[in-house]
N, C-alpha and C positions, 0 to 999 in steps of 0.2 A: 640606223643605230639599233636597228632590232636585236635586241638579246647584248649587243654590244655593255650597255648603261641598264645601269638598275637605279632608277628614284629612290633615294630613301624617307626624305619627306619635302612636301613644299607648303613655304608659309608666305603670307601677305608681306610686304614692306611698306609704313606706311610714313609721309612723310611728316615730321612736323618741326614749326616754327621757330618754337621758343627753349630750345636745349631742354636743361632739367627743368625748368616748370612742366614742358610738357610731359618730360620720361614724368615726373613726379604724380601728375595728374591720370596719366595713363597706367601706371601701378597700382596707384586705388582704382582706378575703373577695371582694370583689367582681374585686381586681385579680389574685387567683388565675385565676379566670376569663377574664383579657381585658381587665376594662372598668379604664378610666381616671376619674378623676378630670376634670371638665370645669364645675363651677362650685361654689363656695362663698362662703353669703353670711351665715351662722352659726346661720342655723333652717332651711335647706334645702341639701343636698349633692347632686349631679347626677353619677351615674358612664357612661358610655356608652363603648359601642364604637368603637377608630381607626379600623376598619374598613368596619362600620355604624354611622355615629353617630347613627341614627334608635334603635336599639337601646341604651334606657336604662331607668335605674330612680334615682328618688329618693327622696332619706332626709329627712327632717321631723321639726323636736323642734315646732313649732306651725307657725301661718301666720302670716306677717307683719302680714296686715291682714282676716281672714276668721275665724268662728267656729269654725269646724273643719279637720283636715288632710284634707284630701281623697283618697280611695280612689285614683285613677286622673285622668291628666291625659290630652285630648286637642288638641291643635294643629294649630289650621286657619292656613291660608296667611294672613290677614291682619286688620287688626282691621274690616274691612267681614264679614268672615265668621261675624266673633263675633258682630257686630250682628243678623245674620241668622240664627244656629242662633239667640241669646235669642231673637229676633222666633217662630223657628216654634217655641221651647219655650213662650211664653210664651203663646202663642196655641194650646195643646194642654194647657193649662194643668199643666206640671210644674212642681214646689216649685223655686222659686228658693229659693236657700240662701244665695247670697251675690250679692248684685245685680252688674250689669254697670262696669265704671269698668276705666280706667286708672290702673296702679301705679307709682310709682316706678324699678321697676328696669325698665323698659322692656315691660310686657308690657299688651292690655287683655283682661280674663277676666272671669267669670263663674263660681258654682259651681249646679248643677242635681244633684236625686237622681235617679235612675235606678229603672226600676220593683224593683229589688229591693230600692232604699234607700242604694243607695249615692252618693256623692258625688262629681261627676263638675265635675273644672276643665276649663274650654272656655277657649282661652287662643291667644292670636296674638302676634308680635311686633312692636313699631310702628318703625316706620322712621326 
């Protein structure tokens, strides 16, 4: 992928229990800190910085349309990019975990594990 993909930012996913109590409770902790509130869609909450709004971290009760919540998201510039990190994951042969497609709420991803196991969304936004 070298020079192929350019990271734009990557942020934690973290999973939790209790729908809005938890987005609810994680707003105030989080907005202690700074971060705002920047998207809610009722199984995923997005808080990030006004400042750096690269600088986020999101909450997850499941995934909308994937078998698992995924550990860590990272966002490349566009969905040709996505096309091409799958292409070199696929071709180095890592666990695809959740196949390549366009979602609904505007984004096209992919989920891949990571050699420690972890589960990584590679995810663009389409125009």
């Amino acid at each position: 992928m070298n020079g192929m993909t350019q990271p734009r930012r990557a942020m934690p996913n973290t999973y939790v229990a209790e729908g809005e109590k938890s987005f609810a409770a994680n707003r105030d902790f989080y907005g202690r800190l700074g971060f705002e509130e920047v998207m809610d869609l009722g199984w995923i909450m997005t808080m990030a910085s006004p400042a750096h709004p690269t600088a986020q971290v999101s909450f997850l009760t499941h995934d909308a349309s994937a078998p698992v919540v995924p550990d860590l998201s990272v966002e490349l510039g566009d969905p040709a990019e996505v096309d091409a990190a799958y292409a070199a994951m696929t071709a180095a042969g890592a666990e695809i975990v959740h196949d390549i497609r366009d979602e609904d709420w505007g984004v096209r991803r992919f989920f891949v594990r990571d050699p420690q196991g972890r589960v990584v969304n590679v995810v663009a936004h389409r125009a």
